[in-house]
N, C-alpha and C positions, 0 to 999 in steps of 0.2 A: 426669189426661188433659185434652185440651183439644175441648170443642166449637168450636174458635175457626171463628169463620163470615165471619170479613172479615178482610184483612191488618191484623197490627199488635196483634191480639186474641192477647195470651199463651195458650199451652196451658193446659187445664184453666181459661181464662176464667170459665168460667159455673159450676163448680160450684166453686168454692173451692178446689178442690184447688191450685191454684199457691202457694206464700207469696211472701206482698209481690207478686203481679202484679196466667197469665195467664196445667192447664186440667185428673169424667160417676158357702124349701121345709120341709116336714114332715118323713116319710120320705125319708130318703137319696135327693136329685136329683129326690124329687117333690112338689109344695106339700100338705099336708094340710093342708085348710081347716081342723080344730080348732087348728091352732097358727101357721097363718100366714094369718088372714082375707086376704078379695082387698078391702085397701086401694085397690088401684088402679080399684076400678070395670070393669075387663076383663070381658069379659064371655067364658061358659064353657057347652060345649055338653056333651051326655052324655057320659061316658067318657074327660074333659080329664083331664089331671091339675092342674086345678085343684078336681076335685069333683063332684059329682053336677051335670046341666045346671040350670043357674035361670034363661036365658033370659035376657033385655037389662034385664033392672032396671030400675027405676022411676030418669025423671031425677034425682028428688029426691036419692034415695040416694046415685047415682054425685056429685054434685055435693058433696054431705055428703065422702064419701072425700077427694075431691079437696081438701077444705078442712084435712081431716085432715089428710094425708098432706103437701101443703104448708106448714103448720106447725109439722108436723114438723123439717122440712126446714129451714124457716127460722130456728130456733130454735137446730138444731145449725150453719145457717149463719151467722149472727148472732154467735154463742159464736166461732166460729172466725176469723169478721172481724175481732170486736173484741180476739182472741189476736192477731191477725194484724197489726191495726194499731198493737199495742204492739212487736212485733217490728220493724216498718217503722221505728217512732220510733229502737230500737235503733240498727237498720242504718244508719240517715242520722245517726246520732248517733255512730257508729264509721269510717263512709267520708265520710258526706256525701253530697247527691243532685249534684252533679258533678266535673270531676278526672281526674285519667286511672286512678286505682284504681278508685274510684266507676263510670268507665265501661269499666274493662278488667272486674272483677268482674259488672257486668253482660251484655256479651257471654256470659260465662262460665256464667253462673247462667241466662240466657235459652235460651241453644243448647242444653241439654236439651228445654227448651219446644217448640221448632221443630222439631227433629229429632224429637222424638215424633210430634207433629201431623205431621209428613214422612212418616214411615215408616212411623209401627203405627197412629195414633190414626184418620186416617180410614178405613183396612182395619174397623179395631172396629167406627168407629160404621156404619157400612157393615152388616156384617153382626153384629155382636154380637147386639144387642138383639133385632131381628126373631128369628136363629135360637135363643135361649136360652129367647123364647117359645116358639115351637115346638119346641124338644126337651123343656118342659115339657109340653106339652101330646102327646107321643108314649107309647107303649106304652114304649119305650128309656129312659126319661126320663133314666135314670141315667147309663147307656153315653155317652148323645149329648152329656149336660153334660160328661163327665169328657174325654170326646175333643176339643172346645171347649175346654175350658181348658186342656187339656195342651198341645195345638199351637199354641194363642195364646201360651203363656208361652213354651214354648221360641223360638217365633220371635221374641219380644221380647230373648231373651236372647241371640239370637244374633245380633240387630242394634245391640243394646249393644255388646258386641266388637267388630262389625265400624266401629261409629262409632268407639269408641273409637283405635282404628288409624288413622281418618281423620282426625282431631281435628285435627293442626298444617293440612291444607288448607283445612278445614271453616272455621277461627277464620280464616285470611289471607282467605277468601272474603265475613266479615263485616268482616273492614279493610281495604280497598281501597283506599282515603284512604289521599294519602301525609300527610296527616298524626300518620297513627300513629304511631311511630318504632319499630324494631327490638323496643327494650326495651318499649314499652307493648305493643305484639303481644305478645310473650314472654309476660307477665305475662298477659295474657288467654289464651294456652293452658295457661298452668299452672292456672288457673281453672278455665276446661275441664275438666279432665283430671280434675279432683276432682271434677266435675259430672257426669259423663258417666253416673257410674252411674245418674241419676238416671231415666234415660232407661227402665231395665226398672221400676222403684217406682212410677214412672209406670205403666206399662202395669197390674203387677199390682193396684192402686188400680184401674184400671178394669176389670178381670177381675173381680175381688172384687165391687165394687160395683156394677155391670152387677148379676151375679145378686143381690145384694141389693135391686135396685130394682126388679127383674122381678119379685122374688116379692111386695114391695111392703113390705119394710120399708127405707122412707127413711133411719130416725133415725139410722143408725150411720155412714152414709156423709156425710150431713151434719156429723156429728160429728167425723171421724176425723182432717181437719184439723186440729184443735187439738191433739193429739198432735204432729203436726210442728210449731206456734208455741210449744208446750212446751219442744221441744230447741230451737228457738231463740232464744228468750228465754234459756237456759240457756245456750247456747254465745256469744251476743253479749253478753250480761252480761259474761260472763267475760273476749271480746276488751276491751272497754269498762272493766273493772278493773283490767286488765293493759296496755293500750298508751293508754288515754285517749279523750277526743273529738278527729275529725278539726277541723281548721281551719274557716274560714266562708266559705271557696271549693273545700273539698275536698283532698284530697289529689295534688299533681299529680308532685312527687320523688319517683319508687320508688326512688333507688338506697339508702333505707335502710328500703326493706320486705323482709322478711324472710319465712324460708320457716312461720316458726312461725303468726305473721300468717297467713298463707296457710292453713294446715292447719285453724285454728281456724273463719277465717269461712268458706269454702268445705267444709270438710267440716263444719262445724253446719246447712249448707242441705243435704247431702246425704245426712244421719244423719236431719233429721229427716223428708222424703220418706219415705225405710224407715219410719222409724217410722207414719206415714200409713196406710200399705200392708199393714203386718202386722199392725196394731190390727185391718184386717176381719174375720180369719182368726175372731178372736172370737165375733164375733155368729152367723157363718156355723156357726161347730158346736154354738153352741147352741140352733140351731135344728135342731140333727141332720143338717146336711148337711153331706157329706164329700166331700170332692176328692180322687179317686183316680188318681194318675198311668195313665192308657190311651192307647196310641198308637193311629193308624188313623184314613183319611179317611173310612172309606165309611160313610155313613149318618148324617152330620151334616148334611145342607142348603149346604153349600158350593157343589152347582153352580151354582143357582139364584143363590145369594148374589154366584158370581164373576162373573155377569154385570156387577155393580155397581161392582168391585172398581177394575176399573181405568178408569174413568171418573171413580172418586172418587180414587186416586191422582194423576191427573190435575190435579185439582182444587186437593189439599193441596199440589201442586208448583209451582200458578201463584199461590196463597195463598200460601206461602215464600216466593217469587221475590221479593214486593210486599215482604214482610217481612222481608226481606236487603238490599234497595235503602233500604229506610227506616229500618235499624239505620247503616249507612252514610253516610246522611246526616245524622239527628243523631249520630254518632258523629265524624265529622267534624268537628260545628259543636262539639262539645264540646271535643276536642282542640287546633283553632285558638283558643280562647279560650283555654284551659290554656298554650299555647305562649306565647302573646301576655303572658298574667301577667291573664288576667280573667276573668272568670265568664260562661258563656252554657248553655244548658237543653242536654244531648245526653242520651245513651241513657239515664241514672242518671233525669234528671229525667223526661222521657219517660214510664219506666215504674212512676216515683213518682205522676205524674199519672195513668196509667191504672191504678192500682189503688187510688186514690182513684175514679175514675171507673165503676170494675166493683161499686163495694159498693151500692148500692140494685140494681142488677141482680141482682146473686149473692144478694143477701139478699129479695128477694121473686120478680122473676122470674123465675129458675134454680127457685126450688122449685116453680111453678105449672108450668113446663115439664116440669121431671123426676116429679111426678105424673101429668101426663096421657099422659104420651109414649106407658108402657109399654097404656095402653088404651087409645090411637086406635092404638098397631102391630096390635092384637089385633083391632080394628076393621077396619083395613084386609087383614088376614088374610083376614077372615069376609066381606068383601066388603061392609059396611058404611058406605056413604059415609055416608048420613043420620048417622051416628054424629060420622063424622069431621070433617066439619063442623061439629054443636055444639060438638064438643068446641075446634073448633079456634077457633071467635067465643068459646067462655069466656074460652080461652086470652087469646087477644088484646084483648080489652075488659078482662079482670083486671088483664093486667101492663100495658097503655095509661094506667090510673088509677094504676099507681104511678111508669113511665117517664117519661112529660110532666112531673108533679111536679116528678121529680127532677133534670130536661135544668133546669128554671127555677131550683132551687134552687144547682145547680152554677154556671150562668151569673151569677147576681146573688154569690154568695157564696166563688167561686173562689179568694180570696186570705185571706180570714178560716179560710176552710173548711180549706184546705193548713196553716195556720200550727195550727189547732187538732189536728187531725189528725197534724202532726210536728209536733211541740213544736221537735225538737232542729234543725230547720231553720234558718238564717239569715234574716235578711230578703234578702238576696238570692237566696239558694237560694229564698224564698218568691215573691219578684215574678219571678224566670223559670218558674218551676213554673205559676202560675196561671192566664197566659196558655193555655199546653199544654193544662189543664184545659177551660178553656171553648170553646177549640176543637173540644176531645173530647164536648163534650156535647151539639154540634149534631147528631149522631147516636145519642144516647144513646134517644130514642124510636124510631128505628130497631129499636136493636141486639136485642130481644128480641122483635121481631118475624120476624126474621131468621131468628133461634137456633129457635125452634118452626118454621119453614118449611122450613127444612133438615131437623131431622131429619126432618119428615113426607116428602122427597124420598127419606130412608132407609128408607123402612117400605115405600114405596112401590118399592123396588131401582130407583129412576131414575135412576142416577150420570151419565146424561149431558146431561139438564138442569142439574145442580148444576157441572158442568165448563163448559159454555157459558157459564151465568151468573156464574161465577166469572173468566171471559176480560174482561167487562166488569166489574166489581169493581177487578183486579188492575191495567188495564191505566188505568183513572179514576184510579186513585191514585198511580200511578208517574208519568202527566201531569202531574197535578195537584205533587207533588214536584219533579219538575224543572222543571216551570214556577217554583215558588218558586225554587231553586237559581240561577235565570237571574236572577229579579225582585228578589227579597229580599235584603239584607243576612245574613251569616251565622248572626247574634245568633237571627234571627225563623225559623231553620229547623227546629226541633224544632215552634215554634208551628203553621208552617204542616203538620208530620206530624200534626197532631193532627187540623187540618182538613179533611186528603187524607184521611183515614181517615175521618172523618165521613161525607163523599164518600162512597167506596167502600161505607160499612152502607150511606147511603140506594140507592145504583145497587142494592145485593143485592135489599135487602129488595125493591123495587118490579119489578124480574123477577123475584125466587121467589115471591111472593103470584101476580103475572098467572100465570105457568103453572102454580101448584096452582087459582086458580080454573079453570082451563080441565079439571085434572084430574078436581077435585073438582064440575063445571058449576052453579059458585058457594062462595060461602065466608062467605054471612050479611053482604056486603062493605054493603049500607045502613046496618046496626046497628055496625055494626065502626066505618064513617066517624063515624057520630054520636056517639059516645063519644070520639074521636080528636077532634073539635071541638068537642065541650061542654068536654071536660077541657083543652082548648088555650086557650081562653078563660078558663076559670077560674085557667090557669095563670101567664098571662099577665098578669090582673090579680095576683094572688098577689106574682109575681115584681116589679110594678111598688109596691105596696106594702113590699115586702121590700127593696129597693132606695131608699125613701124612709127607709124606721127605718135602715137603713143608714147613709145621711147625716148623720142623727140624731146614732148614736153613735159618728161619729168614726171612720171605718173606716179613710180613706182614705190615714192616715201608716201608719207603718212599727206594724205590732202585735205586742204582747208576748202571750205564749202566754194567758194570764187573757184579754186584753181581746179576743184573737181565740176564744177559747172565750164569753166575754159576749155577742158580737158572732153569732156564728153561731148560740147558744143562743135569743136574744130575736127576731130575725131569722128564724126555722128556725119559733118559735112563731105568729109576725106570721101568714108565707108559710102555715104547715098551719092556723089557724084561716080565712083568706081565701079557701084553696083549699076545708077542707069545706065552708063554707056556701055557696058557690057552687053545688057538687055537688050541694049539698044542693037548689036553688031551682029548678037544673036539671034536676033528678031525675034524675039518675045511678044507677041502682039497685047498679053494680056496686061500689061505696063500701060500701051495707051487709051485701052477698053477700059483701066481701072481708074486713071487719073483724067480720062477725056473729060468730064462736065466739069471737072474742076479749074481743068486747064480754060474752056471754052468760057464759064464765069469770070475771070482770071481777064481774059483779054477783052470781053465785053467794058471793064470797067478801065 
C-alpha cells in the first residue's frame, strides 16, 4: 500500500511494500499482553483490551519501544531494499531504464500503484488504523476486527474487477502524448492487464499488516517484502537467461517482443506482490489470531470514520491527477527520444531515480513513523495532546538527523550513486538518471516530514484539511511541469518532474505542520527548527567536503560499476565522519538517542 503523500510518491512509498519504486493480538482478535508486549508504547486504561490499565508510562520507557520497534523495522526494511535493489539491477539489466518497453512496462507496473492509492489506500489509511485500535480496545474486539477485515477485502476485490474492465481507458488516459503510437499503447495495456491483480495484494498487505502494526509487531511486515524480491529475482533471472540483456538505449522495436516476454516479466512483478501478502497470514496465527470471514456494518466505528472518508478520497483524486499529468509528461519525453533514435530520462528512468531516492526514507524514516503512529492514534483517542506532541518533536528531530544527511549525500553523489546502485545501467542510462535524482532530493527533507503529518490528520479524522492542502500540493506541481514543457527542451523534462515534485513535498509539508500546530496549539516547533539547522549546517559542510574527495577521485568521466562503487564507498565515509562530528560539537543529542541500542549491541558483542 502506499502512504504516498505528494504526487509522484509510488504506492506503498514509505514502507517498502512497492518493488523497484512507490507503497503501510493474543487471544483471538484481542492482544494478551503475555504474548504480544505493547511495543508501541500506547498507552491503556482499565478494561483495554490491551491489558490491565498502567497509566501513561514513564517517557523513558515509551521512548525505549520506540527505539525497538524501529529497528525492527528497519532491519526487515533494509533486508528488503537491498533484495530490492538487486532486483532493480535485474530489471534495468532485462529492459533498460528507458525505451518504449522499459517505458510501456512501467505505466504498467505503476498503474496498480495509483489506482490503489486512488481507490482503497486512502479509505484504509483514513480509517483503518484509528478503528483497528479501537475495536481492540472494545468488549467485541473480535466481531469488530473480523467485520473490518471482511468488508475491507471484499471491497478491495471488487474494485480489482471493476479496474480490471476499465484497464484499456485507464492506460489511453496515461498516454495522451501522440507520441505513443498504437503499438507502444498496446503493449502498455497488455502490461496492465497482468498487473492489475496487484491492485487487491496490495490491499490485503495492508489489511494484514495494519493489524500487525496495531498490535505492535513490526518485524513481519517489514520483512515481508523480500518474499516478493525473492520471486523476482527468480523470475528476472530467468527473463535475463532466456532473452539476454537489453541494449544500452533500451528497447525501443516491440514488433519482436513476444507474448512469452510478457508473461514472464509482468507476471514475476505480480506473483511476487501475492507473495508479499500471504507471507503475513503467517505471523498473524501464530500469534493466535484468526480472521474470520463476518459480514455486517453495525458496530465497527465507520460512522465516525465516514466523516473522513470522503474528503480523503478527495484528496488521493487530486494527488492522482498530479500523477497522471506527470507519467505523461515524461512519458512523452521518453517516446520522442525513442522515435528520434536517442536516449532521454521518461517514465523507466523517472521511477529508477525515485526509488533510488525513497531508500534512506524507507529505511530509517518509515520505521520511526510506523512505530509511533499506532500510539500518538491512541493518544489522540484519549484526548492526549501533551502526548501527541512529544511524540510528534521525537518523530521529527529523529528522522530530520537522517533526512538532511541523506538530501546532501544524493545531491553530491547522484551519478556515482545510480551507476553503483544499477550496475547494469549504461552510462547513458546513468547521466539522464542522475540529473532526475538530485532533483528529487531537494525535497527529500521534506518528505518524511509530511508522511508523519498526514497521518496525524488521520488520527485526528480531519480529511478536509488534508484535501485543501493537497489543492495546493497538486496544483504547485502541475505549474511547475508545464512551465517546464513551455521553457525546457524535451531531453530536461523528466528532470524538471523531479523538481516539480520537490515543489509539491515542500508546499505539503509546510501547510500540514502550520495546521497541526494550530491543532495541536504548538508542535515543540523551537526544538524541531534547531535541529533542522544544526543538521543543515553540518550537512552542508559534509556534503562540501564530499564533493572535494570527489574531485579527487576522478568522478567525473564516464564510471565503470568498481569505480563508481569506490567512489560512492570513500565519499559516503568522508560525508558520515564530517557529518558526525559536527553533531557531535553541536550537540545534537538526537545522533545518540538514534544510534544508542545499536551502538550498546555493538559493544555487548
Amino acid at each position: 500500500m502506499s502512504d504516498s503523500t505528494t504526487p509522484g510518491v509510488p504506492a506503498e512509498d514509505v514502507t517498502g511494500a512497492v518493488p523497484g519504486a512507490a507503497r503501510p493480538p493474543g487471544t483471538p482478535g484481542v492482544p494478551d499482553p503475555a504474548v504480544a508486549p505493547d511495543t508501541t508504547g500506547a498507552r491503556t486504561s482499565p478494561g483495554s483490551a490491551g491489558g490491565p490499565g498502567t497509566g501513561q508510562g514513564a517517557p523513558g520507557a515509551k521512548s525505549a519501544n520506540l527505539r525497538r520497534g524501529s529497528i525492527l523495522m528497519t532491519l526487515g526494511t533494509a533486508a528488503s531494499r537491498a533484495s530490492g535493489q538487486v532486483r532493480t539491477m535485474l530489471l534495468v539489466g532485462a529492459i533498460g531504464t528507458g525505451g518504449v518497453v522499459a517505458d510501456a512496462f512501467d505505466i504498467g507496473n505503476t498503474l496498480p500503484n495509483i489506482l490503489f492509492a486512488l481507490i482503497a489506500a486512502g479509505v484504509l489509511q483514513a480509517v483503518l488504523v484509528p478503528q483497528i485500535l479501537r475495536a481492540m480496545k472494545a468488549e467485541n474486539a473480535q466481531e469488530r476486527l473480523d467485520k473490518l477485515l471482511t468488508l475491507s477485502g471484499l471491497g478491495i476485490l471488487a474494485v480489482t474487477v471493476v479496474l480490471a474492465a476499465l484497464m484499456p481507458w485507464i492506460v489511453h488516459l496515461m498516454t495522451l502524448s501522440d507520441q505513443w503510437t498504437d503499438q507502444n499503447r498496446h503493449l502498455a495495456l497488455v502490461f496492465a492487464l497482468w498487473c492489475v491483480p496487484q491492485v487487491f495484494f496490495y490491499g490485503l498487505f495492508t489489511l494484514l499488516g495494519q493489524v500487525l502494526n496495531a498490535r505492535g509487531q513490526f518485524g513481519a511486515y517489514g520483512w515481508a517484502p523480500v518474499a516478493n524480491n525473492v520471486v523476482s529475482l527468480v523470475g528476472f533471472g530467468v527473463f535475463l537467461l532466456v532473452w539476454g540483456t537489453a541494449p544500452d538505449r533500451g528497447i525501443s522495436d516491440v514488433a519482436g517482443w513476444t507474448t512469452a516476454q510478457t508473461a514472464v516479466l509482468a507476471g514475476t512483478a505480480t506473483l511476487g506482490i501475492a507473495a508479499q501478502a500471504l507471507l503475513l497470514i503467517v505471523p498473524l496465527r501464530r500469534s493466535g489470531f484468526r480472521w474470520r470471514f463476518r459480514l455486517g456494518l453495525r458496530g465497527i466505528g465507520l460512522r465516525s470514520a465516514g466523516k473522513v472518508v470522503g474528503w480523503t478520497l478527495g484528496a488521493v483524486v487530486l494527488e492522482q491527477v498530479g500523477v497522471t499529468y506527470l507519467k505523461n509528461v515524461t512519458g512523452a519525453a521518453g517516446q520522442a527520444a525513442a522515435a528520434a533514435g536517442e536516449f532521454a530520462a521518461g517514465n523507466a528512468a523517472y521511477t529508477n531515480a525515485m526509488t533510488i531516492y525513497l531508500l534512506p526514507h524507507s529505511l530509517v524514516v518509515v520505521s520511526i513513523i510506523t512505530a509511533l503512529f499506532p500510539r500518538m492514534s491512541a493518544a489522540v483517542a484519549e484526548g492526549d495532546l501533551d502526548g501527541v506532541r512529544r511524540d510528534m518533536s521525537l518523530g521529527l528531530r529523529s528522522a530530520g538527523v537522517f533526512s538532511v544527511f541523506s538530501a546532501a549525500v544524493m545531491l553530491v553523489l547522484a551519478a556515482p550513486l545510480t551507476k553503483a546502485l544499477l550496475p547494469t545501467a549504461s552510462p547513458e542510462m546513468v547521466d539522464a538518471g542522475a540529473p532526475v535524482l538530485r532533483a528529487m532530493a531537494l525535497g527529500l527533507v521534506a518528505l518524511g516530514a509530511t508522511v508523519m503529518v498526514r497521518r496525524m490528520y488521520f488520527a485526528f479524522e480531519d480529511g478536509r484539511s488534508i484535501f485543501v492542502i493537497q489543492i495546493f500540493a497538486t496544483v504547485s506541481m502541475v505549474l511547475a511541469l508545464w512551465a517546464a514543457t513551455v521553457l525546457l527542451p524535451v531531453e530536461r523534462w523528466a528532470v524538471a518532474a523531479g523538481g516539480a515534485y520537490a515543489l509539491s513535498t515542500w508546499i505539503s509539508v509546510l501547510l500540514r505542520v502550520r495546521g497541526m500546530r494550530r491543532k495541536l496549539h504548538g508542535i515543540d516547533g523551537a526544538r524541531v527548527l534547531r535541529l533542522y539547522v544544526r543538521a543543515g549546517i553540518s550537512a552542508t559542510v559534509a556534503g562540501l567536503a564530499g564533493w572535494g574527495t570527489m574531485r579527487l577521485l576522478g568522478a567525473d568521466a564516464a564510471l565503470t560499476w568498481g569505480h563508481a562503487v569506490l567512489v560512492t564507498a570513500v565519499v559516503g565515509v568522508v560525508m558520515v565522519a564530517v557529518y558526525g562530528v559536527l553533531l557531535k560539537a553541536l550537540r545534537v543529542r538526537e545522533l545518540d538517542d538514534a544510534l544508542g541500542p545499536v551502538l550498546r549491541r555493538v559493544r555487548r558483542r
